[in-house]
C-alpha positions as CSV (number, residue, x, y, z in Angstrom):
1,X,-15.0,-25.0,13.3
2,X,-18.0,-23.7,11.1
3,X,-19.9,-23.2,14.5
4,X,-16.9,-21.3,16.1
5,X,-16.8,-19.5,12.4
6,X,-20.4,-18.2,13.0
7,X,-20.4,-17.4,16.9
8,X,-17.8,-14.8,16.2
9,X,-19.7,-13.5,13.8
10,X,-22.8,-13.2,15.9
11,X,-20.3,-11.6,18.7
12,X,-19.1,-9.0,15.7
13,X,-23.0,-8.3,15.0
14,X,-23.9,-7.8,18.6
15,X,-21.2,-5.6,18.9
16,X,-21.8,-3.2,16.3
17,X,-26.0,-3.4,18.1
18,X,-24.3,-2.5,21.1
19,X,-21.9,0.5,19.4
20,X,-24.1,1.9,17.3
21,X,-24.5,5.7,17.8
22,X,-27.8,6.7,16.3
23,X,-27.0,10.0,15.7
24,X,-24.3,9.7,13.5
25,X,-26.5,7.5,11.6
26,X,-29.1,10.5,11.4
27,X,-27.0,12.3,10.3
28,X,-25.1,10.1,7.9
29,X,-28.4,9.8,6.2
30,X,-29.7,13.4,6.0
31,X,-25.9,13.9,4.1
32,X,-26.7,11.1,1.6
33,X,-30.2,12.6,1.1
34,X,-28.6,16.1,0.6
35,X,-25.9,15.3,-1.7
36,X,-26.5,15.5,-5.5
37,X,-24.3,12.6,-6.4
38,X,-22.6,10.1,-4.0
39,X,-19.3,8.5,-4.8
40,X,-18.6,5.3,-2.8
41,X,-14.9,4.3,-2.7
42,X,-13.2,1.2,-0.7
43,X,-10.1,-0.7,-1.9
44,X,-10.0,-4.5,-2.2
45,X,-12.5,-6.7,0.1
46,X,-14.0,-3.4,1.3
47,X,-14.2,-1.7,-2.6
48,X,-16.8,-4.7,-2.6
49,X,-18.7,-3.9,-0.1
50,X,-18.6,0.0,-1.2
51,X,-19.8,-1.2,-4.9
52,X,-22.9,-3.2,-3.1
53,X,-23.7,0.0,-1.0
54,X,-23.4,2.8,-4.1
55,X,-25.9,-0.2,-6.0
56,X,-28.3,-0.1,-3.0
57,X,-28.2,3.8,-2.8
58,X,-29.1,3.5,-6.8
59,X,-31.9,1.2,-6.2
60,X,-33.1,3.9,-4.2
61,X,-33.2,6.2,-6.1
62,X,-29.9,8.3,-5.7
63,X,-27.3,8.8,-8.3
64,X,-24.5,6.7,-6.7
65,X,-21.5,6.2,-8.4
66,X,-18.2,3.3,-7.3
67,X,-15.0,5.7,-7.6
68,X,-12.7,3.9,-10.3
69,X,-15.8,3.2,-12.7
70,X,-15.7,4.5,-16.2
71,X,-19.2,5.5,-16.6
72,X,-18.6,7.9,-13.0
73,X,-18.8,11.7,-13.7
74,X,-16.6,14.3,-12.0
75,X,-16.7,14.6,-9.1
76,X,-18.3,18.2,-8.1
77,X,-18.9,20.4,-5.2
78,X,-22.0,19.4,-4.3
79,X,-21.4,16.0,-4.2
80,X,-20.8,13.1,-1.0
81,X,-17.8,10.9,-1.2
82,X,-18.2,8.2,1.3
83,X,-14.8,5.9,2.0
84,X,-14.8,2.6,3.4
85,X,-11.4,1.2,5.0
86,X,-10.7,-0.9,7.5
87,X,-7.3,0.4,8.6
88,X,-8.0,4.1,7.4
89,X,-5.1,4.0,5.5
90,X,-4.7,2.3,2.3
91,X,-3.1,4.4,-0.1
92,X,-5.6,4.4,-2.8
93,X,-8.3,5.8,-0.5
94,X,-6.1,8.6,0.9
95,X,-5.4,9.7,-2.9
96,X,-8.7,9.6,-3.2
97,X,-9.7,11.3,0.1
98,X,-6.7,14.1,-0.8
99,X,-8.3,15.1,-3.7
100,X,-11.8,15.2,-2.9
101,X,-11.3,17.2,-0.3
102,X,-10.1,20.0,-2.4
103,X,-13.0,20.1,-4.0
104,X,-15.2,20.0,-0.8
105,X,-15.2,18.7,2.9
106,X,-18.3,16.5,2.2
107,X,-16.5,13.4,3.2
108,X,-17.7,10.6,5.6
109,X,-15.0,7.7,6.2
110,X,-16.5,4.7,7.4
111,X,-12.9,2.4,9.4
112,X,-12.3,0.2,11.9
113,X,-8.7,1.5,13.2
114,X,-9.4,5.8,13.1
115,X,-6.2,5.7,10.3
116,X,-5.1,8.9,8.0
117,X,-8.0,8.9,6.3
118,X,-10.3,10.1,9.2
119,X,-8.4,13.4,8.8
120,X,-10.4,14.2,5.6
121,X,-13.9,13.5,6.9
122,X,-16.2,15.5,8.3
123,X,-17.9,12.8,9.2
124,X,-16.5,9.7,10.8
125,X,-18.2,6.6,11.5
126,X,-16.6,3.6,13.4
127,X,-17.0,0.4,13.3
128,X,-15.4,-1.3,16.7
129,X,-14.5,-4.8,15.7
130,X,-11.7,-6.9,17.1
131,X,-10.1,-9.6,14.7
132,X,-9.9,-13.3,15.1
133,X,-8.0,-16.2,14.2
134,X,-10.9,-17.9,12.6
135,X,-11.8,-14.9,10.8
136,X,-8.7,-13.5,8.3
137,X,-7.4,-10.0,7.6
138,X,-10.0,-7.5,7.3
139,X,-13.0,-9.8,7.3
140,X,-14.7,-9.1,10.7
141,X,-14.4,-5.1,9.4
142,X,-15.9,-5.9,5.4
143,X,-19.1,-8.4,6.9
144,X,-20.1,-5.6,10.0
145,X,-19.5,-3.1,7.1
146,X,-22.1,-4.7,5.0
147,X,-24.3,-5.7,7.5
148,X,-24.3,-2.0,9.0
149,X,-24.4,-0.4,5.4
150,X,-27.5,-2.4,4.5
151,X,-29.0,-1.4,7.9
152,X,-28.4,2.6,6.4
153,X,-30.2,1.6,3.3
154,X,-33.2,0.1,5.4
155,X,-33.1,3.6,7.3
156,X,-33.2,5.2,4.0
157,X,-36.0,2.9,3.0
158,X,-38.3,3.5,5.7
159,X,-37.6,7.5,5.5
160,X,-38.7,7.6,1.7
161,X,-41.5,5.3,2.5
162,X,-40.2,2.9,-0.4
163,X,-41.0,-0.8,-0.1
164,X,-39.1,-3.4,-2.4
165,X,-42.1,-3.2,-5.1
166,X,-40.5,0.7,-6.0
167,X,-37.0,-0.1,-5.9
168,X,-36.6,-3.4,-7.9
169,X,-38.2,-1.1,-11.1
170,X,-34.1,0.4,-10.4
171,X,-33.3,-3.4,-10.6
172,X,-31.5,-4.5,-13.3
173,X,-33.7,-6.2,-16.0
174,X,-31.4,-7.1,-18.8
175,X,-29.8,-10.6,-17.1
């Protein structure tokens, strides 16, 4: 079973290899370099996986923000909101989505089914991934999420010429 467990993972990671559209990634990243704060939002599963991408984008240097946090300022016209949902339509994110976008239209929505939230995005980013038996729910779409989210935050790595030695002074040193 584990062994079934991790082929259709490695399927689900060749896939997205095979998808990926390198210039919506470009440009993905020149909009997260160009915003003055970024606001990452996802609900359940996914909210986790938007929480670990607004860290990374901290550790980089960005003020990066999880929507729902206390210490997260307004949100502002000048700023990115970046959405991460599965099915493109859990309610929660299309509030979100709704009111952010009458502030500006700086929003990228990163799904796996194109859903209602795609409709509020300028930018739209797809993750093609079927589901499987051994794999529940949404988890195919939250582990290619991560895995292609970390990959941005490489990108992003290798632009600013930062190595690990800059970015784990952002690390937190208290714990």
């Amino acid at each position: 079973m584990l062994v079934k467990f991790l082929d259709k993972v490695e399927n689900h990671i060749g896939s997205v290899k095979k998808n990926i559209d390198f210039e919506r990634i470009r440009e993905f990243i020149e909009t997260i370099d160009s915003a003055r704060c970024i606001f990452v939002m996802g609900a359940g599963r996914s909210g986790f996986v938007a929480k670990a991408f607004a860290m990374r984008l901290m550790h980089l240097g960005f003020k990066s923000y999880f929507v729902g946090e206390t210490i997260a300022p307004s949100y502002e016209e000048d700023d990115l909101l970046i959405l991460i949902s599965g099915s493109g339509r859990t309610e929660s994110v299309l509030t979100v989505a709704k009111k952010a976008r009458k502030i500006n239209n700086n929003i990228v929505a990163i799904v796996c089914e194109c859903g209602d939230v795609v409709e509020f995005a300028e930018l739209t980013i797809p993750l093609e991934v079927k589901k499987s038996k051994y794999l529940p729910m949404g988890t195919t779409f939250e582990e290619t999420a991560l895995i292609f989210l970390d990959l941005v935050i490489a990108e992003i790595m290798k632009k600013l010429n930062l190595d690990e030695t800059e970015i784990i002074k952002r690390h937190c040193n208290l714990l």
